[in-house]
Wavefront OBJ file of the C-alpha trace (Angstrom):
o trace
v 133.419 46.807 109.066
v 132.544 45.192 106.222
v 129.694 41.901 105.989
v 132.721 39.834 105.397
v 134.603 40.880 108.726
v 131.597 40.852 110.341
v 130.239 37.363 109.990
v 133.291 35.608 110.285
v 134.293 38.044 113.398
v 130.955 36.853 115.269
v 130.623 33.171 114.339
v 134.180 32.006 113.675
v 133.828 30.448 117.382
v 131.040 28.668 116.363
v 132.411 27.619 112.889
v 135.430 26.479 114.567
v 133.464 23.827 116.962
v 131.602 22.586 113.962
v 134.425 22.193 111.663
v 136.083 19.704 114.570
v 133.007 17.970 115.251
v 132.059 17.053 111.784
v 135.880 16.444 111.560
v 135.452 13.561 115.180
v 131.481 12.995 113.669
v 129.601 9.738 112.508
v 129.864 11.164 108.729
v 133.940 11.215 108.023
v 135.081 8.281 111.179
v 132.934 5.282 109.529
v 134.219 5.704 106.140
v 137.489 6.136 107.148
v 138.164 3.197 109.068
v 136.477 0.626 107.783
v 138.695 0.152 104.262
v 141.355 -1.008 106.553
v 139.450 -4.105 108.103
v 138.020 -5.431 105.464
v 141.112 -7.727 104.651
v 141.425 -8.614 108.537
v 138.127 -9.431 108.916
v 138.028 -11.699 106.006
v 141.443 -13.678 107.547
v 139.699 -14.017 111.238
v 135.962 -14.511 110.360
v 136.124 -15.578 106.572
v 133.748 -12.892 106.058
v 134.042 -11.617 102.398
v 134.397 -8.010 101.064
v 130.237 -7.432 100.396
v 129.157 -8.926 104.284
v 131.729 -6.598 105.659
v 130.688 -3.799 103.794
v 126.999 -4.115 104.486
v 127.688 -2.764 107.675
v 128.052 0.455 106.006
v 124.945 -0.267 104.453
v 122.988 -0.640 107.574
v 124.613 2.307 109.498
v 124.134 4.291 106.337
v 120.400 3.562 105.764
v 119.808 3.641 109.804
v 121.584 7.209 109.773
v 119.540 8.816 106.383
v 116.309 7.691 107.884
v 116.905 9.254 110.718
v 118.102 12.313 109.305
v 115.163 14.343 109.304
v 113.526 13.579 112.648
v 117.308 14.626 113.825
v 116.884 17.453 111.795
v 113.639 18.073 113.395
v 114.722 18.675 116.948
v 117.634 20.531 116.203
v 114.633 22.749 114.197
v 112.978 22.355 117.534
v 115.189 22.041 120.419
v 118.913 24.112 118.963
v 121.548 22.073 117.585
v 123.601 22.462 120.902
v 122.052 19.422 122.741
v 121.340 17.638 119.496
v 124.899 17.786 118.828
v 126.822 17.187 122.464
v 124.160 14.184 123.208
v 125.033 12.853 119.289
v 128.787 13.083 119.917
v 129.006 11.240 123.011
v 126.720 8.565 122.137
v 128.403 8.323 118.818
v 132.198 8.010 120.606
v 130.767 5.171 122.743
v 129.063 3.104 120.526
v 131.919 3.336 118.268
v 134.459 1.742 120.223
v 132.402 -0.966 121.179
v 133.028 -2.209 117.204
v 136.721 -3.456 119.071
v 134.691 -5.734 121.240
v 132.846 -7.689 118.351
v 132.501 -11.371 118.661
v 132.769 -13.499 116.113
v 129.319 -12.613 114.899
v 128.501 -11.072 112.083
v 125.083 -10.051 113.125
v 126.597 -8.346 115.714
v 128.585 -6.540 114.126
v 125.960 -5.397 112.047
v 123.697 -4.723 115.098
v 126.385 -2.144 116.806
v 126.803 -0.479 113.346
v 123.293 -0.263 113.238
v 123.301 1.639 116.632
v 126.047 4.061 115.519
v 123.470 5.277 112.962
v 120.519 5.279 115.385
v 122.365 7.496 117.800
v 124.866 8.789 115.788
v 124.012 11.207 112.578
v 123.343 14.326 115.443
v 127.145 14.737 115.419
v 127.168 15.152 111.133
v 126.311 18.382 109.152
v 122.775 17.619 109.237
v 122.850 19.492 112.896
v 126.216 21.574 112.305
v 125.486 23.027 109.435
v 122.268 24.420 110.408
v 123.558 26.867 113.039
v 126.239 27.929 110.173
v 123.618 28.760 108.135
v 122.418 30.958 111.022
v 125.362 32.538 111.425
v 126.245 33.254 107.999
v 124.074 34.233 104.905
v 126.573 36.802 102.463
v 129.600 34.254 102.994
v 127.562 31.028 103.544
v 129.197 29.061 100.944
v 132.700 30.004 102.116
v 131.614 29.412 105.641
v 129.916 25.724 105.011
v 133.117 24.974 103.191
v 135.127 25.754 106.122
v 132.885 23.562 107.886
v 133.185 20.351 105.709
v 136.566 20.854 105.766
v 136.210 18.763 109.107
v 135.994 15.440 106.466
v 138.817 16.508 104.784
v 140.862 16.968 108.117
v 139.308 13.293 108.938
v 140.646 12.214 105.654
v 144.112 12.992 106.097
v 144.450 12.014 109.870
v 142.162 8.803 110.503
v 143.410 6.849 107.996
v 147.183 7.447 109.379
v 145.749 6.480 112.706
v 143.718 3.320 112.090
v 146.887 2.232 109.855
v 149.215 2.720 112.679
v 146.739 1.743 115.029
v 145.878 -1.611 113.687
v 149.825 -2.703 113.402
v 150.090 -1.964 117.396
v 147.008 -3.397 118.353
v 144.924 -4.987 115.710
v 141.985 -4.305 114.713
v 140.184 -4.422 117.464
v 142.087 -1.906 119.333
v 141.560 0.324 116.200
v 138.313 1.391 117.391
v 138.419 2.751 121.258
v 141.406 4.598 119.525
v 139.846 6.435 116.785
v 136.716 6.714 119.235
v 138.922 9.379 121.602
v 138.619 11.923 118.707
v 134.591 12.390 119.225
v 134.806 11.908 123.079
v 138.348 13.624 123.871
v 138.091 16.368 121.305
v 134.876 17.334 119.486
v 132.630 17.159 122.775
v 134.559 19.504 124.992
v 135.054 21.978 122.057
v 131.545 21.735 121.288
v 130.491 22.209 124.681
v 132.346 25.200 125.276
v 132.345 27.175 121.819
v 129.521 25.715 119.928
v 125.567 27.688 119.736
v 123.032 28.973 117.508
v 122.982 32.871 116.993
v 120.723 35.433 119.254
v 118.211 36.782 117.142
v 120.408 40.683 117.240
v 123.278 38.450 116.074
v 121.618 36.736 112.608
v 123.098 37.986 109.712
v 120.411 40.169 107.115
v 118.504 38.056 105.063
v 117.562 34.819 106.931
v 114.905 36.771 109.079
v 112.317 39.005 109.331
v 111.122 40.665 112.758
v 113.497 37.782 114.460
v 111.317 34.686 112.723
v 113.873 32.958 110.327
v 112.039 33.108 106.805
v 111.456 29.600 104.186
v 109.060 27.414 103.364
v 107.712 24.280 105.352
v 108.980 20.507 104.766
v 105.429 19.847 102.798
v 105.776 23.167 100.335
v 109.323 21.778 100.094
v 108.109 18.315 98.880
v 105.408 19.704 96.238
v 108.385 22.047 94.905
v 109.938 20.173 91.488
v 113.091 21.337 92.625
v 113.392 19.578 95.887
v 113.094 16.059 94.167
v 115.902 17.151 91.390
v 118.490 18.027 93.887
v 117.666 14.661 95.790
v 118.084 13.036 92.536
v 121.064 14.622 92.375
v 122.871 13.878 95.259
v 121.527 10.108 95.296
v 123.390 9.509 91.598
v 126.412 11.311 92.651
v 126.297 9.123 95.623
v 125.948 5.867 94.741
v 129.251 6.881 92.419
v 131.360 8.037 94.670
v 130.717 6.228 98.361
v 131.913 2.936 97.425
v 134.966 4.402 95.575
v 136.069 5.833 98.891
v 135.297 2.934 101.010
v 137.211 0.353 98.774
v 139.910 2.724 97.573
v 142.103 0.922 99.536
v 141.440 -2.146 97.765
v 140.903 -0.515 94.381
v 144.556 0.533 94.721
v 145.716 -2.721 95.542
v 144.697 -3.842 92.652
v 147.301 -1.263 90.679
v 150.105 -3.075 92.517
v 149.700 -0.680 95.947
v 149.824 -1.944 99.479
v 148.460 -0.549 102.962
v 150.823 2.558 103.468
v 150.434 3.797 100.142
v 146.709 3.332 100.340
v 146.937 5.616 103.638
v 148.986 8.078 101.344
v 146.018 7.731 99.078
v 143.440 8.461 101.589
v 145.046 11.342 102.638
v 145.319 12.360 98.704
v 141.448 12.303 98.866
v 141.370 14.249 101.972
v 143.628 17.068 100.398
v 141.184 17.089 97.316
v 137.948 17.158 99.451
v 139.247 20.362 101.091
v 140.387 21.900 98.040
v 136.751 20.724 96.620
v 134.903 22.448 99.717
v 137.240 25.994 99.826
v 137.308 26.854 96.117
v 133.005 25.371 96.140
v 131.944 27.650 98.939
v 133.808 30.611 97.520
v 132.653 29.960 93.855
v 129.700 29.120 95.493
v 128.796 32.491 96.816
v 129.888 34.344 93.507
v 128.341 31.779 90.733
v 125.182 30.137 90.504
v 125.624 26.812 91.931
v 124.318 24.608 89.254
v 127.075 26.004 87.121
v 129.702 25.849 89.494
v 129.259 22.088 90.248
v 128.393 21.182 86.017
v 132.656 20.717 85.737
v 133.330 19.766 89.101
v 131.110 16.871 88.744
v 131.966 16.070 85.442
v 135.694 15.434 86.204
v 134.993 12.597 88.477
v 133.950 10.413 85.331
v 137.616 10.794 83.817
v 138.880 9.048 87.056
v 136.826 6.379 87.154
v 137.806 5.626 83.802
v 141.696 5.882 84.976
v 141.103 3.633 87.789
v 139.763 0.530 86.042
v 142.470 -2.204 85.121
v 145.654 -3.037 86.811
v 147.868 0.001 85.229
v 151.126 0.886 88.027
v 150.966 4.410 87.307
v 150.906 6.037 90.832
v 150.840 9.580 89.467
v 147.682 8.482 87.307
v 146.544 7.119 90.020
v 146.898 10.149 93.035
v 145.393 12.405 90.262
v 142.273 10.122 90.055
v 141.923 9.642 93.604
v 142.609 13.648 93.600
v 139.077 13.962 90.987
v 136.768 12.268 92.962
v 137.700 13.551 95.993
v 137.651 17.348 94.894
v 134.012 16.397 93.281
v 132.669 14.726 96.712
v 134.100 18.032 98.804
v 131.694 19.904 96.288
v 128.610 17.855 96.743
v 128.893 17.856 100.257
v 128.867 21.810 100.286
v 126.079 21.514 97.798
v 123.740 19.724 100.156
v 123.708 22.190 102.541
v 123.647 25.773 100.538
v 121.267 24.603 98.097
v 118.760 23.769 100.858
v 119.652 26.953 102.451
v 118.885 28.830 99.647
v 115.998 27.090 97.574
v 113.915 26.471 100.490
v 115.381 28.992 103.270
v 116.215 28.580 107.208
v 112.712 28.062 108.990
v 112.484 24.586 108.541
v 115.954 23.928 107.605
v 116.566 20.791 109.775
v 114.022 18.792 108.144
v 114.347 19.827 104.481
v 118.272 19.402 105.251
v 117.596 15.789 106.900
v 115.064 14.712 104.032
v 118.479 15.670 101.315
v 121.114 13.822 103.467
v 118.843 11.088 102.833
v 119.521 10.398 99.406
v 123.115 10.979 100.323
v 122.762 8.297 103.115
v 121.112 5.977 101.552
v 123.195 5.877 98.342
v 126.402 6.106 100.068
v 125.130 3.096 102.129
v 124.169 1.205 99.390
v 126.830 2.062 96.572
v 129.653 0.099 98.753
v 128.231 -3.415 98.873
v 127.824 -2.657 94.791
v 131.592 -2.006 95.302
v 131.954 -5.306 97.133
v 129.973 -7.175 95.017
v 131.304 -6.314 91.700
v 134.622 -7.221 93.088
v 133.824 -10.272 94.960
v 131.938 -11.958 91.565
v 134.268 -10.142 89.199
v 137.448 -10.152 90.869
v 138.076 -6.567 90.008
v 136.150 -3.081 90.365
v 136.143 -2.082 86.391
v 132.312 -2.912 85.868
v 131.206 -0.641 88.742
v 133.759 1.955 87.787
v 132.282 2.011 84.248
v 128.915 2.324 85.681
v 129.734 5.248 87.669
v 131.451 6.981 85.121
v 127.422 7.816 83.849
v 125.738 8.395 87.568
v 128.272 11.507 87.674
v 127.502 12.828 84.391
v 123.500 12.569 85.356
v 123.693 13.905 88.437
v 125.450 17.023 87.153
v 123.109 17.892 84.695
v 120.596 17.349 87.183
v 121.419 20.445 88.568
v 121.425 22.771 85.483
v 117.087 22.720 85.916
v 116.938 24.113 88.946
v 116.372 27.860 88.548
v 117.252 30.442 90.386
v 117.038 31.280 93.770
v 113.967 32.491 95.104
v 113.372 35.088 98.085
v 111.487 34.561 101.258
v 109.693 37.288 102.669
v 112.719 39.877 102.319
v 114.734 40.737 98.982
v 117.847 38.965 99.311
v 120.938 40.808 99.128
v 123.426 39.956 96.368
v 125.996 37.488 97.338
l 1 2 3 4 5 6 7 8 9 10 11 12 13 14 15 16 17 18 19 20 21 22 23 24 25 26 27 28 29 30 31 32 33 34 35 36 37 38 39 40 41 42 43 44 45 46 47 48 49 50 51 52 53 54 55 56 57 58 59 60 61 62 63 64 65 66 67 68 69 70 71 72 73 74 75 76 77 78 79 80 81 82 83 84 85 86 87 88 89 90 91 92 93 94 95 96 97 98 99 100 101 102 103 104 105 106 107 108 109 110 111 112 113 114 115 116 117 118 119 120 121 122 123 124 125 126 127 128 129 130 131 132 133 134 135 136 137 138 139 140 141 142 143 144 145 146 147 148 149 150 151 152 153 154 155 156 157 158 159 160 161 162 163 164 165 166 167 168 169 170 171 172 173 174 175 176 177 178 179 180 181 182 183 184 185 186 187 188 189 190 191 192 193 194 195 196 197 198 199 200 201 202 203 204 205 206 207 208 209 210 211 212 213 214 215 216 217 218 219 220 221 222 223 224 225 226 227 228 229 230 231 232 233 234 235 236 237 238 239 240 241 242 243 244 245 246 247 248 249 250 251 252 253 254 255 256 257 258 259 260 261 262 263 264 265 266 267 268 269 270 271 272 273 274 275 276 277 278 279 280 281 282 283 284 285 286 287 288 289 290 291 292 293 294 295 296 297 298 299 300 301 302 303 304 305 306 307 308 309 310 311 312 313 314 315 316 317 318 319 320 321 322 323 324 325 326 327 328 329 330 331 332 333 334 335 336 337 338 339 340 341 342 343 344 345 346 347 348 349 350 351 352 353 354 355 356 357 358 359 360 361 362 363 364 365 366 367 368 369 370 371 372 373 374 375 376 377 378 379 380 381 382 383 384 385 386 387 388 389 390 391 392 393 394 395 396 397 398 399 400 401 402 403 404 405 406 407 408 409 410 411
């Protein structure tokens, strides 16, 4: 049989339960949801784009913070009970957000608890036990995972949309919260572990110990802080786009259902930008895989600012940066994977979501307040146009891959 058949014919159970809980997770629900109450928020409370966004701030900058002591006990404890406890917590605490008062601090303080309790059910946890069970196909296999976003992408939005006409926005919330308590958790219970030591794939162990280098060689390595670089540029471009696409397209003459239709554009491109990643991925050294992919984003940024009515311009754009986030999501994972290896893969993996949190947190009240001072989204556009060209050729200094205690086996 060959490694191929092989390592998708022993984990694909496990692959499967991670690709629908990232799919039900804290990472793809959030960002997904929240476009679509920004305007009904504003009518009922007055509150204005940038205060409604900040919530996405806090539960982003909660949630990156945490990543690595997360990361931590799944490195300590398995990913299974990191993950299941995360879910639940996650589904409960979510549709509490449809029993806000008319308090902005508390909104803010249960969005604040969704990323104290809730970045256990992302890729920081999932992804590690894919890594375990894959190492030839990894990049293939952690696409498949991420595809969960993309899945979120194309559903969620359809759901809040339809979800919010029936019941408002409140009612929005419990609804969307039965896809983490209804569906991840009982997959994940049932089909979701970390590999036996007989079943790890050649090359992430030796004598049964999985091989890599600690969380402090991994912050006196050069490499470590260009890759968090990285991902924090590439960020701060893209979460805000996503977030106040919505509105962005609103702005080119669009209203609610085509902004669903839009959202579900991205979601197309993000699994397009995760399947053809991983498998370029395992073939092509990453740097110069992602060098295009990242670069293409800058184009759409530039066809989103103004007011033009072009839809097909506009689906293509959304289509760009979508296809460029599905890449640096995939990147996040592999490269830490395969700079720094498996044995303290939570940490290292939690310590690079960080930048990712953390910008993606921040980059939507930028969003917010360009538009609320401006009236429009062109300046912050423009400015990401250039944090997607850095972070791309970021990348290109990284080197190759080392090997950890066994020669790795061509990919």
């Amino acid at each position: 049989m060959s490694a191929q058949k092989s390592e998708f014919a022993m984990g694909w159970k496990v692959l499967l339960a991670g690709l629908v809980g990232v799919a039900c997770g804290a990472s793809p629900l959030p960002f997904n949801t929240i476009g679509f109450v920004l305007a009904p928020l504003k009518e009922e409370y007055g509150w204005s784009f940038a205060q409604t966004s900040l919530s996405m701030s806090i539960y982003g900058i909660t949630a990156a913070l945490l990543a690595p002591y997360f990361g931590s006990l799944a490195d300590r404890h398995g990913v299974r009970k990191v993950a299941l406890l995360s879910t639940l917590a996650f589904g409960l605490i979510f549709a509490a957000l449809g029993a806000t008062p008319a308090s902005i601090f508390a909104f803010y303080f249960l969005w604040f608890l969704v990323g104290l309790v809730g970045i256990g059910s992302t890729p920081v946890t999932f992804s590690r036990a894919i890594n375990m069970w894959f190492y030839k196909n990894r990049g293939l296999a952690l696409g498949i995972l991420l595809l969960g976003t993309s899945f979120a992408a194309l559903i969620v939005p359809r759901v809040a949309v339809w979800a919010i006409g029936e019941w408002g926005w409140r009612g929005m919330y419990p609804i969307v919260a039965l896809f983490p308590l209804l569906l991840s958790l009982p997959v994940a219970y049932f089909l979701f572990r970390e590999p036996k030591s007989e079943e790890m794939p050649a090359g992430i162990s030796v004598g049964g110990n999985l091989t890599g280098v600690t969380l402090a060689e991994a912050l006196r390595d050069r490499r470590f802080w260009t890759i968090w670089l990285s991902i924090a540029l590439v960020a701060l471009a893209y979460g805000g786009a996503h977030i106040h696409m919505p509105e962005i397209i609103k702005q080119h003459g669009m209203g609610a259902a085509e902004g669903a239709s839009i959202m579900g554009m991205i979601g197309l491109a993000l699994m397009a930008g995760r399947i053809v990643t991983g498998w370029l991925l395992d073939r092509i050294w990453a740097p110069i895989v992602c060098l295009p992919i990242l670069l293409i984003p800058a184009v759409a940024c530039w066809w989103l600012m103004g007011t033009s009515t072009d839809v097909q311009t506009i689906y293509i754009a959304a289509f760009m940066l979508g296809f460029a986030a599905g890449a640096e999501s995939d990147l996040i994972a592999y490269l830490a994977s395969r700079y720094f290896g498996m044995a303290s893969y939570g940490k290292i993996y939690g310590m690079l979501y960080m930048p990712f949190g953390l910008a993606s947190a921040i980059s939507p009240v930028l969003y917010g307040r360009v538009r609320d001072v401006t009236g429009s989204y062109d300046q912050m556009l423009y400015a990401s146009m250039f944090l997607f060209a850095a972070g791309a050729v970021l990348l290109i200094t990284l080197g190759r891959y080392p090997t950890f205690g066994a020669k790795e086996e061509a990919a």
